[in-house]
C-alpha positions as CSV (number, residue, x, y, z in Angstrom):
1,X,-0.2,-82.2,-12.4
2,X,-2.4,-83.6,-15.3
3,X,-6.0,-82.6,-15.0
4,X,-9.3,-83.5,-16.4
5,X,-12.5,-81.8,-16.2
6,X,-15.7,-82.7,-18.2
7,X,-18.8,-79.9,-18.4
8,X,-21.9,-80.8,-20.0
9,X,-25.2,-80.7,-19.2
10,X,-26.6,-83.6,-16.8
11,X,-30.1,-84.0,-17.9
12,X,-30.6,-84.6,-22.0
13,X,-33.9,-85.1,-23.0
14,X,-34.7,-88.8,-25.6
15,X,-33.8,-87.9,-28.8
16,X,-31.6,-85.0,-28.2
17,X,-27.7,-84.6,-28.8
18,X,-25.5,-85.0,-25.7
19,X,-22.5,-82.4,-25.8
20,X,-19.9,-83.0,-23.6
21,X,-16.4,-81.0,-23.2
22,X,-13.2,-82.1,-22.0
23,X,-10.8,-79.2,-20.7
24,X,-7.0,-80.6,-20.1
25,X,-4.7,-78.6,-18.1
26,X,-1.3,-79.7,-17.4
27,X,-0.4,-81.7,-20.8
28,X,-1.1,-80.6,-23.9
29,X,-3.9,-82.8,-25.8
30,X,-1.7,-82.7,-28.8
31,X,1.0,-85.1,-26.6
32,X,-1.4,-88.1,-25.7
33,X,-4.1,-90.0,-27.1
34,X,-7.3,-89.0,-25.1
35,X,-11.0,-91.4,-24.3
36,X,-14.6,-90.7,-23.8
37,X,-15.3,-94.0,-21.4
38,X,-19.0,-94.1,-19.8
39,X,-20.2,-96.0,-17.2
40,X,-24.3,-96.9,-17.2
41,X,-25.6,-98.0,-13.9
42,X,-25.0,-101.3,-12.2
43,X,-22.6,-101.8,-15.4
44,X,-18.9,-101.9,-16.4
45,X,-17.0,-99.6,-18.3
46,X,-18.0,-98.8,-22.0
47,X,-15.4,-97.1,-24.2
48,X,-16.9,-94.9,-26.4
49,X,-14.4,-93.4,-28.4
50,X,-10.7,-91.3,-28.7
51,X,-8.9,-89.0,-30.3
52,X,-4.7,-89.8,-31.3
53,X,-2.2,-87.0,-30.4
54,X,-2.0,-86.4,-33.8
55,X,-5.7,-85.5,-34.2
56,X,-7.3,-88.6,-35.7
57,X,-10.6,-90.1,-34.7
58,X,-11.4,-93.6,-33.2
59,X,-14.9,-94.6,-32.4
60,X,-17.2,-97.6,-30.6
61,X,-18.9,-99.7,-34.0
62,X,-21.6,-99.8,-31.4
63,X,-21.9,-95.3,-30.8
64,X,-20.1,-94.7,-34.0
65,X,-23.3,-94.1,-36.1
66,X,-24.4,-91.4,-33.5
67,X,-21.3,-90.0,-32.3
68,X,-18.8,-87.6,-33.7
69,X,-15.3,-86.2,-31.4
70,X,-13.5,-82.9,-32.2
71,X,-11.1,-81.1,-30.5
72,X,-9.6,-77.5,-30.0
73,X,-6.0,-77.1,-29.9
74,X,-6.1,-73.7,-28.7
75,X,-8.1,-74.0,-25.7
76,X,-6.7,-77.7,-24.9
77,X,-10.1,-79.2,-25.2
78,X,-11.8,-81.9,-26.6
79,X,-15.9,-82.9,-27.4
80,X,-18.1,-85.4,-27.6
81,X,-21.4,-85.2,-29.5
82,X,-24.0,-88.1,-29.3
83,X,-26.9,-88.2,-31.4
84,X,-30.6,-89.1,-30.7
85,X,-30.0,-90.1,-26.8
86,X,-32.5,-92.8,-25.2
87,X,-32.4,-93.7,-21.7
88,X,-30.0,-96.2,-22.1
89,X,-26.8,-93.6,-22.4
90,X,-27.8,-92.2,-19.0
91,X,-24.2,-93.3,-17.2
92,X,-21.4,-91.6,-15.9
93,X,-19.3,-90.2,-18.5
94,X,-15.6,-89.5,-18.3
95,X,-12.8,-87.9,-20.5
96,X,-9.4,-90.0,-19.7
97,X,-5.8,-90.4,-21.2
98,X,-5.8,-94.1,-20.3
99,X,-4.6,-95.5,-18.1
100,X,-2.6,-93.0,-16.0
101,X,-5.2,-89.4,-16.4
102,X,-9.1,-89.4,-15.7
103,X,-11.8,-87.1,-15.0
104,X,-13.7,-86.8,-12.0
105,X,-16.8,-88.0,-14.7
106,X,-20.0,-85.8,-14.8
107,X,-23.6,-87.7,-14.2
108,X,-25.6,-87.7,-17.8
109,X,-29.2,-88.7,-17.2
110,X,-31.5,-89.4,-20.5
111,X,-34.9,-88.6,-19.6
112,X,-38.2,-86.5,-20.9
């Protein structure tokens, strides 16, 4: 069974980098593409960005000034970094293999 678990912290103050981990267990993240999807509230998904199988990086042109993606083979993980937060990234953030794998999401609010 193919699980998903993002860890982060759930309050960022404006201005601040968001750091968010994704920790696979049951496929290795060198066999799938994997997403960073958000969700603000009272609003639809937003991808954000992914990482190929074979290491390469994908991002929003919308985040893709303020974000950067890396991974770690040996621990089966992958991160997301946004740069200078405002309110408006507060969402629900989730780590996915889309369609068929998601996380449970973790709650980021954006506020001083």
């Amino acid at each position: 069974q193919v699980q998903l678990q993002e860890s982060g912290p759930g309050l960022v103050k404006p201005s601040q980098t968001l750091s968010l981990t994704c920790t696979v267990s049951g496929a290795s993240i060198t066999s799938v593409n994997w997403e960073w999807i958000r969700q603000p509230p009272g609003k639809g998904l937003e991808w954000m960005g992914a990482i190929t199988d074979g290491g390469r990086f994908w991002y929003s042109p919308s985040l893709e000034s303020r974000m950067s993606l890396s991974r770690d083979t040996s621990k089966n993980r992958f991160t997301l970094q946004l740069n200078s937060v405002t309110p408006e990234d507060t969402g629900v953030y989730y780590c996915a293999s889309w369609p068929l794998w998601w996380g449970h999401g973790t709650q980021v609010t954006v506020s001083s």
